[in-house]
C-alpha positions, 0 to 999 in steps of 0.5 A: 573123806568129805570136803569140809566148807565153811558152813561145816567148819562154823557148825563143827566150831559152835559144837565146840564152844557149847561143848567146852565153853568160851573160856575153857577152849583156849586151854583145851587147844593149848593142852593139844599143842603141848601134847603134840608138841611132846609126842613130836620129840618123843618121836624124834629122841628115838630116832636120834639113839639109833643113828648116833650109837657109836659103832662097835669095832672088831677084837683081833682074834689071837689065834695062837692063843686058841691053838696053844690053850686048844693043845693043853686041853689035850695034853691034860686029857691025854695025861687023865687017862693015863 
């Protein structure tokens, strides 16, 4: 990117005074500002959720539990075919 001296920065600036006028420019910047401003906290409210979400902890597994309901499937399996 070219280096922008002082004589580009005052032609880049009277394009912009002719394009939104004396009055209207320091609107058009404040709006940018805002604008700006909204999309830095936008960017910042994303971030937060995933950084502070709360970890989820394991269930213990009963595995006595499964063993036992595990048996009574076959049980009344066996109990079906007969």
């Amino acid at each position: 990117m070219p280096n922008l001296g002082p004589t580009e920065l005052i032609i880049i600036g009277v394009v912009l005074v002719l394009l939104f006028g004396a009055t209207r420019l320091p609107q058009t910047a404040k709006g940018l500002g805002q604008a700006l401003k909204i999309f830095k906290k936008e960017i910042r409210d994303d971030d937060e959720p995933k950084a502070t979400a709360p970890a989820v902890e394991p269930q213990p597994i009963n595995q006595a539990g499964t063993a036992t309901s595990t048996q009574q499937t076959q049980a009344q399996s066996v109990n079906d075919s007969q």
